[in-house]
Structures are given as C-alpha cells and as structure tokens.
C-alpha positions in Angstrom: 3.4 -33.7 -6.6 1.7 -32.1 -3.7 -0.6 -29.0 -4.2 -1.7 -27.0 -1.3 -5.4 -26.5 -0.7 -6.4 -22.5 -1.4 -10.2 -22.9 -2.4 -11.3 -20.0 -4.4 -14.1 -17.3 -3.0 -16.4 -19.1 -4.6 -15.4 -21.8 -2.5 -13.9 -21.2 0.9 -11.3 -18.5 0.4 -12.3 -14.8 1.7 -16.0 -16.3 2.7 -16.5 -13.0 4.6 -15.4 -10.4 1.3 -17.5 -12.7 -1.0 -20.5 -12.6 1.0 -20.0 -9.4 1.9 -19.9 -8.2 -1.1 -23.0 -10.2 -1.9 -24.8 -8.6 0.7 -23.9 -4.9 0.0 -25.4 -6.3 -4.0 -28.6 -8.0 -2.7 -29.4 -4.6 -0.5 -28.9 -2.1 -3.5 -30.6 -4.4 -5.7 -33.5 -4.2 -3.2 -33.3 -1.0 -1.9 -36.1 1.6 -3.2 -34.6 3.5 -6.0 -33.4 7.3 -4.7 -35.3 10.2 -6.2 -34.0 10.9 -9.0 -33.8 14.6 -8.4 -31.3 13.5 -5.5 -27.8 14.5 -6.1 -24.8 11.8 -5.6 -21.0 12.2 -5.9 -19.9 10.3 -9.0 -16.3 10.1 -10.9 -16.9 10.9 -14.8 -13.6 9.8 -17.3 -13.5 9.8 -20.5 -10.6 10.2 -23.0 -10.0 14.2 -22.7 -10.3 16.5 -19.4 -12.1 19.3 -21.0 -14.5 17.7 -22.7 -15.4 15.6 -20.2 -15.9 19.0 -17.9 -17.9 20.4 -21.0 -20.3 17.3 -20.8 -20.2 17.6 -17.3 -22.0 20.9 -17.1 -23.7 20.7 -20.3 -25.7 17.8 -18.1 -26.2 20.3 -15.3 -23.8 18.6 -13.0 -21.7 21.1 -10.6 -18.1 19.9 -10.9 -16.0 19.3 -7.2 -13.0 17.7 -8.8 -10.4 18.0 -12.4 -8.5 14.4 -11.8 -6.7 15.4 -15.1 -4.4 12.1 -13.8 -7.5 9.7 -15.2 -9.0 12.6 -17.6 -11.9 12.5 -15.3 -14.0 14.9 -12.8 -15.9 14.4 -9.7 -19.2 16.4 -9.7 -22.5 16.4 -8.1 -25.0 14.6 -10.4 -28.9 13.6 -10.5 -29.8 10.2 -12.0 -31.2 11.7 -14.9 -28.0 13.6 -15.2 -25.8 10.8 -14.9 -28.2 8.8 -17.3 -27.8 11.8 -19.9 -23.6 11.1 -19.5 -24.0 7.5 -20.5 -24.8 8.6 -24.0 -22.2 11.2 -24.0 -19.2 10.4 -26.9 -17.2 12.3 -23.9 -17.7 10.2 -21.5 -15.9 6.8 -21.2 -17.0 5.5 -17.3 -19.0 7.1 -14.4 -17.7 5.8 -11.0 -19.3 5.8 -7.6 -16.8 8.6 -5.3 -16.2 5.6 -2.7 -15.3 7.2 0.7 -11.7 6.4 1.9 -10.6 6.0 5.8 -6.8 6.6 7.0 -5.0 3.6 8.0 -6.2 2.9 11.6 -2.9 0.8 13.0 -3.1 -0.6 16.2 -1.4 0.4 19.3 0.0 -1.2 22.4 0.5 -0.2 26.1 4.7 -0.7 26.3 3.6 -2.6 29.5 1.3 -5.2 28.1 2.0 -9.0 27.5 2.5 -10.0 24.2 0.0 -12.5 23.2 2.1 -13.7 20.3 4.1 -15.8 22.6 3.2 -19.3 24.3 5.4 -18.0 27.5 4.7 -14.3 28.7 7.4 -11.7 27.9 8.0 -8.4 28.7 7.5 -6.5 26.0 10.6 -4.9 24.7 10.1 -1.9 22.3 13.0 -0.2 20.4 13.1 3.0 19.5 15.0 2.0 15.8 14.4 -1.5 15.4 12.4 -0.7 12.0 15.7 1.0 11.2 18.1 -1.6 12.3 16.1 -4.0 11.1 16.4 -3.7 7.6 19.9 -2.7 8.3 19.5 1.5 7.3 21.8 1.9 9.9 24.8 0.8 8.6 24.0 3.3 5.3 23.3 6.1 7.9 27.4 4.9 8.7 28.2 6.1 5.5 26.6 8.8 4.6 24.1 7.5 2.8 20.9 9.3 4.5 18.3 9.6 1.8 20.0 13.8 1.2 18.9 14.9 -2.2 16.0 12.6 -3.1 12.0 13.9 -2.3 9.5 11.3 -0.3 5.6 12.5 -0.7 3.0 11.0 1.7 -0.4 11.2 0.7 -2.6 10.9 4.3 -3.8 12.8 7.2 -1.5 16.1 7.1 1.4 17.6 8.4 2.8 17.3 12.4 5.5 20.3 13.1 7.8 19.1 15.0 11.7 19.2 14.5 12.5 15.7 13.6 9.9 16.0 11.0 10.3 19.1 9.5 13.8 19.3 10.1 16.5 17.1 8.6 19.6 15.9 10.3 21.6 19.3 10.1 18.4 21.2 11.2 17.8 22.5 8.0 13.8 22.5 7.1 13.1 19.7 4.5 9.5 20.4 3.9 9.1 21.2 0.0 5.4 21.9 -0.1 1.7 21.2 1.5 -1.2 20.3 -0.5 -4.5 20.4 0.9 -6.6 17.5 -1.7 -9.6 18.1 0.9 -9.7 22.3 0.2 -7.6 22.0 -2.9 -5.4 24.4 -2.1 -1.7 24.4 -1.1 -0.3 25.6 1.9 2.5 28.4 2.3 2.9 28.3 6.2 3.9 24.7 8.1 1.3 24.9 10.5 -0.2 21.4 11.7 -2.5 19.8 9.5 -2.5 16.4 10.7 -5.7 16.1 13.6 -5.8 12.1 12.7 -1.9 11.3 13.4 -1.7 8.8 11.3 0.1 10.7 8.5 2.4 11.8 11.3 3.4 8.8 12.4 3.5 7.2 8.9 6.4 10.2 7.8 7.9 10.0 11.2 9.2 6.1 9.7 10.7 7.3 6.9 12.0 10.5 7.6 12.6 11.0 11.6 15.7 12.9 12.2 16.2 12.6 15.8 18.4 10.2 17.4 17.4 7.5 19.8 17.8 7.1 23.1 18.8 3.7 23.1 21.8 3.4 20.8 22.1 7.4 19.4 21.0 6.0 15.9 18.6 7.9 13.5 15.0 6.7 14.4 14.2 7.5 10.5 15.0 5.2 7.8 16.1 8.7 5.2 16.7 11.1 8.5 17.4 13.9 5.5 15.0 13.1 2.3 12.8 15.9 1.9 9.3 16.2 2.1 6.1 16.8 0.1 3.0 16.4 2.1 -0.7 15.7 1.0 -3.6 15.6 2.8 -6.4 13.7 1.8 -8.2 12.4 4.7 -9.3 14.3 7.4 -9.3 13.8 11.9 -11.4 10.9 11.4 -9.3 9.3 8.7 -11.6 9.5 6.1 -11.6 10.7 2.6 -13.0 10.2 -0.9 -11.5 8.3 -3.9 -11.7 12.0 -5.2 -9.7 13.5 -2.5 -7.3 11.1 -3.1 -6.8 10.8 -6.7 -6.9 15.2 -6.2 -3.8 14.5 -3.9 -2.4 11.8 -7.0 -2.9 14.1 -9.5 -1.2 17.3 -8.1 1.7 15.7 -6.7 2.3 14.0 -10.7 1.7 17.8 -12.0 4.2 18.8 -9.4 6.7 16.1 -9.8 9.5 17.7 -11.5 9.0 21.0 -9.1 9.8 19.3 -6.0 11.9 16.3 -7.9 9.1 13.8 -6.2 11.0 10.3 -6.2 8.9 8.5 -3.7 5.5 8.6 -3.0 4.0 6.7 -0.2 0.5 5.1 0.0 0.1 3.6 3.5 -3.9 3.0 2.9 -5.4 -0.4 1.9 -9.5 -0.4 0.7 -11.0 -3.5 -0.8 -11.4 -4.0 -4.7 -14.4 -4.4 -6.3 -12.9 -4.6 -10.1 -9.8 -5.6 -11.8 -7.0 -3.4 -10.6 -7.3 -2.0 -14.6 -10.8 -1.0 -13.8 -10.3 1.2 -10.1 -9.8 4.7 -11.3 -7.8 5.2 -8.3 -5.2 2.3 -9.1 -5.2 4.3 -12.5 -4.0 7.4 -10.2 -1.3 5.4 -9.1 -0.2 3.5 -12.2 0.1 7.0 -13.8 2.5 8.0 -10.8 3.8 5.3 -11.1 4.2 5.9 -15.0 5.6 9.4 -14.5 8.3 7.9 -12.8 7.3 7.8 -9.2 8.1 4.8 -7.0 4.8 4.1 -5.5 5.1 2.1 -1.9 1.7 1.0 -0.8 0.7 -1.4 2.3 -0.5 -4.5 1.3 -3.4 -4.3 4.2 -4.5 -5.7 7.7 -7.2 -7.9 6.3 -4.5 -11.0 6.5 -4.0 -13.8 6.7 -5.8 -15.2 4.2 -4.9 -15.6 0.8 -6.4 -13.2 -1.6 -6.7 -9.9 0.8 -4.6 -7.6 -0.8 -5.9 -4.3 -0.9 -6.5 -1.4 -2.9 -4.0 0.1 -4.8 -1.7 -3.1 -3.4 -3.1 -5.0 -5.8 -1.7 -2.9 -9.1 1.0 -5.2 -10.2 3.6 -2.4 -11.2 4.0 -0.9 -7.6 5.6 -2.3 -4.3 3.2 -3.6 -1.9 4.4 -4.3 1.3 3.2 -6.6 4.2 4.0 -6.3 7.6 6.6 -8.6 9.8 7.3 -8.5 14.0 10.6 -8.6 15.7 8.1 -10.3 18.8 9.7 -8.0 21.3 12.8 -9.2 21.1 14.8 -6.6 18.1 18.0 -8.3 19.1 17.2 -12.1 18.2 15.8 -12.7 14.9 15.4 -16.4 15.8 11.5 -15.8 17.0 10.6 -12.8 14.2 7.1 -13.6 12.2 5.0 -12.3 9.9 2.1 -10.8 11.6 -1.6 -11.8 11.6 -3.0 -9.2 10.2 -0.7 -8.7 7.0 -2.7 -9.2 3.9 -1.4 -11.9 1.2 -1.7 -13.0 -2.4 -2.1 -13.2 -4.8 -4.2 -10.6 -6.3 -7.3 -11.2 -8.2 -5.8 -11.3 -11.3 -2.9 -13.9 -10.3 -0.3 -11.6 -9.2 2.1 -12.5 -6.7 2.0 -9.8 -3.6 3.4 -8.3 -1.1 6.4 -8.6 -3.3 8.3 -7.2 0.5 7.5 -7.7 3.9 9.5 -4.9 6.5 8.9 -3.9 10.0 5.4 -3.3 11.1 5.0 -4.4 14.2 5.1 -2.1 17.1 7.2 0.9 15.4 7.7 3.9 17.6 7.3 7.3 15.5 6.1 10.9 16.1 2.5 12.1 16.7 1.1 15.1 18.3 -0.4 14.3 21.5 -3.4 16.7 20.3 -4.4 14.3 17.6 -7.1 11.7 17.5 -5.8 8.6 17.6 -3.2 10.2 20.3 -6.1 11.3 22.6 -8.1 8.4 22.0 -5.1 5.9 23.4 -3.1 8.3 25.8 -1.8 4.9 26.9 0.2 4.1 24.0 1.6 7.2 24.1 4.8 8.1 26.1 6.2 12.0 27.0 7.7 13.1 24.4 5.9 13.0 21.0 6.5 9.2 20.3 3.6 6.5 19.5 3.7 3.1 19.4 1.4 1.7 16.7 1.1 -1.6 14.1 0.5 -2.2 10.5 1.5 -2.5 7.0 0.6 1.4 6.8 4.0 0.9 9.0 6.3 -1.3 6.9 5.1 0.5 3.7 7.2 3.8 5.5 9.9 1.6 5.9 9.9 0.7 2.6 9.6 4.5 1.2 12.6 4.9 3.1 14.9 2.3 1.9 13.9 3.3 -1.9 14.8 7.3 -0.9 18.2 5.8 0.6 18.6 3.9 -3.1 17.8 6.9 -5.1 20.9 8.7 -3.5 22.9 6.6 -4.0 21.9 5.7 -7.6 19.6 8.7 -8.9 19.3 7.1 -11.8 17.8 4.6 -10.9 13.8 4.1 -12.3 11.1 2.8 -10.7 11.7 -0.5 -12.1 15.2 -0.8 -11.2 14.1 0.2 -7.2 11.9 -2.7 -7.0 13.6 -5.2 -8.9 17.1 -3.9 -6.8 14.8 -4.1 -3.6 13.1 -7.4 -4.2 16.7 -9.2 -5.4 18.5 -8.5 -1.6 15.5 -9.4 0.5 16.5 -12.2 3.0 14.0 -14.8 2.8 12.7 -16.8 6.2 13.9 -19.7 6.2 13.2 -22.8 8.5 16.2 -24.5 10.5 15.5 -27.6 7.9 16.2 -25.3 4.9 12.4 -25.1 3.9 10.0 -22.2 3.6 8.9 -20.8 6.7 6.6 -18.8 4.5 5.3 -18.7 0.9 5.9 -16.6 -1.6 2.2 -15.3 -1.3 3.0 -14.5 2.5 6.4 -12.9 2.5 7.1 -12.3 -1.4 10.8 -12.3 -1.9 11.3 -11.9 2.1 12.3 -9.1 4.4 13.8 -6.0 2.5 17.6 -5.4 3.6 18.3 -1.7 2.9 22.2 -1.8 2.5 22.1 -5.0 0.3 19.5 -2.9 -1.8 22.0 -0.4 -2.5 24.6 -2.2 -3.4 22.7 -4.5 -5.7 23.4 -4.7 -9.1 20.4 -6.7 -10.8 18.5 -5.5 -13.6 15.2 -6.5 -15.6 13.7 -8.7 -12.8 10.7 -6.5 -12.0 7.4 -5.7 -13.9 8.7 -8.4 -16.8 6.1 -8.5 -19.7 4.3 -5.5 -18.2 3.5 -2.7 -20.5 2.1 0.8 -18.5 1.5 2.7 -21.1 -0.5 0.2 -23.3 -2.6 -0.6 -19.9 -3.3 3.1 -19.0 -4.5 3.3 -22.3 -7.1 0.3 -22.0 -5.0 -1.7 -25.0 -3.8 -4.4 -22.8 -4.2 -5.9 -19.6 -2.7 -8.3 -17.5 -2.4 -11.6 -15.3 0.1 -13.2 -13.1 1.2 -16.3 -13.0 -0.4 -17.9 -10.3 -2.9 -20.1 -11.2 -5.6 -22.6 -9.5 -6.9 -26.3 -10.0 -10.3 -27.6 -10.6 -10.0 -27.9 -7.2 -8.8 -24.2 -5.8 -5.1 -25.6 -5.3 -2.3 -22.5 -6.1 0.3 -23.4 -8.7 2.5 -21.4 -11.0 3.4 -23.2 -14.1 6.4 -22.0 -15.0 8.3 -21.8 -18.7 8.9 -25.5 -19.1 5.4 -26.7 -18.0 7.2 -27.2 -14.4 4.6 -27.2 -11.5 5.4 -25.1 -8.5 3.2 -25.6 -5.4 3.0 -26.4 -1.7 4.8 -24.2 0.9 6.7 -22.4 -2.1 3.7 -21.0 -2.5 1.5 -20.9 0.9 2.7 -22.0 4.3 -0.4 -23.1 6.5 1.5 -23.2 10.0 3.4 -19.5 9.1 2.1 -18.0 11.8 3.0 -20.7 14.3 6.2 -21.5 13.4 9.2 -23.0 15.2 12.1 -20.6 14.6 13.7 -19.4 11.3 16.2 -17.0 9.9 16.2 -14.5 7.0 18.4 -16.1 4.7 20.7 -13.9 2.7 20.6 -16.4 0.2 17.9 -15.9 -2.8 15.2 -18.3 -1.7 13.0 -18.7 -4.8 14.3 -20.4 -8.2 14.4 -19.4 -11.6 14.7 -15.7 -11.6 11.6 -14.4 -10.6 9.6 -16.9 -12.4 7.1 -15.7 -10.9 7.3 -12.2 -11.5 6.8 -12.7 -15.1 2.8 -11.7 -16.3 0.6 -12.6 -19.7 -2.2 -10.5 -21.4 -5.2 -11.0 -19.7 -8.1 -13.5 -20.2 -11.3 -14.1 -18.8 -11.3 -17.7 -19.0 -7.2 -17.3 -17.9 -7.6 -18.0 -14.1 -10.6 -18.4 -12.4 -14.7 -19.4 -12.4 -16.5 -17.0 -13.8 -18.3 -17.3 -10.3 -15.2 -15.6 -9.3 -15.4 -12.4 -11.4 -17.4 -9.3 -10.3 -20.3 -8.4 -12.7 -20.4 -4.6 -14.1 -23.8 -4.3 -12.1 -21.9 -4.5 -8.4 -18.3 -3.0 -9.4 -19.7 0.5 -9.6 -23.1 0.8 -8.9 -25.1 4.1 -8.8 -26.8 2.6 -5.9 -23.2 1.4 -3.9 -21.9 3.2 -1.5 -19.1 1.7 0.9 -16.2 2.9 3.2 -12.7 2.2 2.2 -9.9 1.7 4.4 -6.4 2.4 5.0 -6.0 0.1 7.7 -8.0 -1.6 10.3 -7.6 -1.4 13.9 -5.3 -4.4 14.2 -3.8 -5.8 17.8 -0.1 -4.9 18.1 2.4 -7.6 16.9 
C-alpha cells in the first residue's frame, strides 16, 4: 500500500506558518513588557453577557463591543485590569482583538498572457463563466433565480449601483445596512464600500444585469435579496470585534430579514483549535441559528494544511478556488489554482469540502474605490472588475445555496451542504484516476442545477454535535490521520487504509487534461466526512499543537487576512 509523503509542520509541512509563528512567540517572549498602565483591545467571554459587562467595568475597563453571539465584550483594558479579570467567576477567556484585513484578490490586465499555460494564449475573460460554470444558468431557464431567499455579506460595504441593489425586475432588494465599524445601521443606500472588495464579492452572487456576451445573468441568484455588513474599512482592515459585531447582529436579525445565507469571503490564519477562535464561535453560532455559512478556504495554497480562519470550522462550507485557464468553453485544460488553500484542517478535517470558480471573475466595483483606483488597468468602462480568489468562489457558492433554498426552503444548513457536496463533479484524469485529492478539491466542482435537484440526506456534518461544542462539552476531529512518518491516511470503518492521490495529488497543478466527472468520485459515502470526539494524543505530535502561552497572548498582536494579493488564474 502506497502512502503519500505530507510531513507534518513539525517536519516539512507549512515551514513558513510554523516558523512564523515561532518568530512572532520568540519576539513577545523577548520584547520589554508594555506599561502596565497602557491600554490594549482585548475580547472578554464568559458564560453570561451582562455579567461579563458588570465585571468588565467593575475592573475599570471602558467597554467598545456586546458580542452577545460568544457572551463576550471587547473593551479597553490595562494589564492590571486584565490581570484583575482572570480571577473573575464571570469571566471564562480574555482574547487578544486580532486585526482583520479584506480579502485582497488579484487582478489581471484582460490583455495579459496567461502564465498558467506552457504555449501563450490570449486571454479570454467571460463575463458569466462563474455562472455557466457551475451550470446556474440553466436554473436562471427555469425560474429558479434565488427570489424569496436573503444572502448577507459581511465585508467592505455597500456599492449602489442597479445590478446590485436592484433585482431582475428592478425592484430594490437591499433589506438592511449594518455598520459593525460605527455600530449603527443604515436607513439611506448610500455607498459604503471605499475598499471594493465587498462590491465585487456581492456582485458574484447577486448581479442582476445581463451580459454582453450571451444575454445571461452575470449573478449566480440575479434576485436573492440583500443584507449588508460592514466590517472592514477602505484599506480592508478590521478587528475580530468588528467582525463578530457584524456576526452577532445579523444572528439577532435573522428572522427580521429571513437571513438564509451568510457569506464569509475572508481567510486569517489560526492560532488554536477552531473550538478555541472566538470568531469561529461567531460563526458556528450562525451557523447554529440556522445560517448557511460560505467561507473561502484562503490563498495561502497549495500546501496541505493552509486552510484558513473560519474555513477551518468543520460545520460550514469552505470553498477553494478553480480556473477555467481562459478558455470558459473547454473544460479539458480547467485546474485548481495555485493559490487555493487545502486540508485538512488542524484537527483532521477534510476541507475545502467545494471548489467553484475563482479565477478571473468579472463583477461590479465602483471605479472610486481603492483597489479600483489602485489598478485602473484591470478595470474596464462600465463598472466591471476582473479579480481572483477564493473570496471569489465562496460568492459563487452563496449563490448556488440561495438558488437551493428557493427551491427547497426547507432545506437546513445541513441538508445545503450535504445536497451541495453529493452533485459536485469530481476532476477526473483521462486514465479514470484523481486529478486531485480530496484535500485539494473536496468532493469536486459544485454543479448548481444537480444541487437542486439532489435528493441526498445525512451525508454532512455526521457525528457532529453544535450545540454540545458551543457549549465547550465536546469537541471534535476528522478523520484524516498521519504516520510516524507525516504520511495522510484516513482509516476508515473496517480498518481499510485510504491514501495516495485519493488523498493528495502532487502533480495537481501540472496536470495533463481531465474532466469533472458527474459520477461520485470518492467511495463509501463520505467516509470521510464522518468526525470523533477529540483527543490530544488523537492526531498529531504534541510538537504540533500550539501552547496556551502563543494562542492568545497579551503580548500578540498580528494582522489577519481575508485574502492575499494572489496572481490571476
């Protein structure tokens, strides 16, 4: 039996986040220790909101944020102050308020070369090919347009332009505007969004307009509604307290706007188990609350083990990022791009469990905003942007699941991703092997009318229980496990060994040619979407693990991102 080589981080796996991480530890641990009259933005939890509040200011502290999501508060706190929470009976956790950054996609002159080619092209960009690609279009045929069902994106604001704000009869979809930054929502549509990002990221999903090129909608749910939150400002940046702000009222307003699909197109890198990030505690209460939460799997590919933040909670759908190479009419020479992030998670989950259109997607952007005026080249004359990432396919993604929920509203988050993951079309080699591993492309490339007409049940999430890990009485693990010498295997129900290029591919990003099967690819149900309580001993070297004294350190501060400036696939 073969076993592919994946060395651990404590081997050669993710050298630069280990020792990165290393690094940021080694220069708090001998850095001078800050005044202690010096006040710091810190995350306080503990079991109920207002007493945590209470012991908040009984400490002194000046409170910024209620994240009643996580029972917790941002607030401006001294060292002695935040020593005097420790011994609180209030207070369960204080968290460093990491700063968040907007998914920076990349962008592409139309003209250029590709460089993912041996022989030059001429770049070929369609104006719906993330909607024909996943076959939206032939739902769009029948009235099936996303109408009725609510899409929230949580990023850089609101852009006010008609195919946005408008839906396919020109009547205005736009629900509501939350302002996580000011906390405050809006009552006039006015434009919000000075990054673009955001823009371009609802423009995916939602675009009413219709192309150009073959008078289809450019959206993937031309007529969901909207709910908007901003939580990062012009330069893409933000706070795990904006954000979870932003979480928090959109789960409070859930039922007031009928929120069915909440989009997360930022990736930042994890420094605990996902159980331990109070912002994947945001989202698994979304989630929870009966939100399907789409986030990007990341840019940081294509090594194993670079799944993001909140990618890596195992409930959601994380979504990696595939390229039509220029040529949306022949999927002979489509890949998986570079930069897309893989598996599996730190705790042995199996992600992206998708992979959709990110490569090169044309949406709308004002050509006021940032990352507009900062590439004017990638930008044609009428409101469109060309831009990569998996902030990209995770849109798609948001869309499909708004197109499910009208045609099945009943439908829970569980059924969407299990429904979604049981029609992808896995890429398949001409000799009938895996052109990728399930670590790479999950269960393949989502197909959006197969999705709706699937029938499965029970094959997502299995052996997952929310509410008992909101509640810190259970955690879990995947099923992926490693060798004495770093090998990924999953050992499935019968003690069966499954390994090699069902599992990781090493010449994916180089291969021949390949189609997306419509044929299920993997082999006993989902094996490996089944999960176990967790362990410490249950996967990895303890060298592995992150110690309590770097996870959330008074002393560590660090930027998270959404995306990375990635080159256009």
């Amino acid at each position: 039996m073969h076993l592919v080589q994946r060395s651990i981080y404590s081997r050669t796996v993710g050298p630069l986040v280990l020792t990165a991480g290393l690094a940021v530890l080694g220069t708090a641990l001998l850095a001078p220790m800050p005044d202690r009259d010096t006040t710091r933005s810190v995350i306080v939890q503990g079991h109920d909101l207002a007493a945590v509040k209470a012991a908040v200011e009984s400490a002194g502290g000046d409170v910024t944020h209620e994240l009643g999501v996580i029972r917790a508060v941002s607030a401006m706190l001294t060292s002695a102050q935040q020593d005097a929470l420790r011994s609180s009976a209030a207070v369960r956790h204080l968290y460093d308020n990491r700063r968040v950054e907007t998914a920076r996609a990349t962008a592409i002159k139309i003209n250029k070369t590709s460089e993912i080619n041996v022989e030059p092209i001429e770049p070929v960009v369609s104006e719906t090919g993330h909607v024909t690609g996943v076959d939206a279009h032939q739902l769009h045929a029948e009235n099936i347009t996303g109408a009725g069902v609510t899409l929230a994106v949580l990023d850089t604001g609101f852009f006010n332009q008609n195919s946005l704000s408008r839906d396919t009869r020109q009547k205005s979809r736009i629900l509501a505007q939350y302002d996580a930054l000011a906390d405050a929502q809006l009552y006039t549509w006015d434009e919000t969004d000075s990054s673009g990002h955001g823009a371009h990221v609802a423009g995916i999903g939602l675009n009413s307009e219709l192309s150009r090129e073959n008078r289809q909608y450019r959206g993937v749910a031309p007529d969901a509604s909207l709910v908007v939150v901003r939580a990062f400002d012009a330069n893409g940046s933000g706070s795990y307290a904006d954000v979870i702000r932003g979480i928090d009222w959109l789960v409070a307003n859930r039922d007031t706007h009928d929120i069915r699909v909440l989009n997360l197109s930022f990736s930042a890198p994890p420094h605990s188990h996902y159980w331990d990030d109070p912002l994947n505690q945001a989202v698994m209460a979304a989630w929870d609350a009966g939100i399907v939460v789409v986030a990007s799997a990341g840019n940081t590919g294509p090594e194993p083990m670079t799944i993001g933040v909140p990618g890596n909670v195992p409930y959601v759908i994380t979504v990696g990022a595939m390229t039509d190479n220029y040529t949306w009419d022949d999927t002979a020479d489509d890949m998986l791009t570079s930069f897309s992030a893989a598996g599996p998670t730190h705790e042995g989950f199996v992600k992206p469990e998708v992979v959709a259109p990110g490569g090169h997607v044309v949406a709308p952007m004002s050509d006021k905003s940032r990352i507009a005026l900062e590439h004017p080249e990638f930008y044609d004359d009428s409101f469109y942007f060309v831009m990569s990432g998996t902030s990209q396919s995770a849109a798609v993604v948001s869309g499909v699941a708004a197109l499910m929920l009208q045609a099945d509203p009943s439908l829970s988050p569980d059924d969407i991703k299990c429904r979604l993951m049981a029609s992808t079309r896995a890429a398949v080699s001409a000799d009938g092997g895996h052109a990728y591993g399930i670590l790479q492309q999950g269960a393949g490339l989502v197909n959006a009318y197969d999705a709706v007409y699937s029938t499965e049940t029970g094959c997502a999430n299995r052996g997952l229980d929310i509410a008992a890990d909101l509640a810190g009485e259970r955690h879990y693990a995947g099923p992926v496990r490693t060798d004495a010498d770093g090998n990924f295997y999953i050992e499935g129900p019968d003690g069966t060994l499954y390994s090699g290029s069902f599992l990781w591919s090493d010449s994916f990003l180089w291969s021949d040619s390949f189609l997306w099967s419509d044929s299920f690819l993997w082999s006993d149900s989902f094996l490996w979407s089944d999960s176990f309580l967790w362990s410490d001993s249950f996967l990895w070297s303890d060298s592995f693990l992150w110690s309590d004294s770097f996870l959330w350190s008074d002393a560590l501060t660090e930027t998270v991102d959404i995306n990375v400036w990635v080159e256009q696939e």
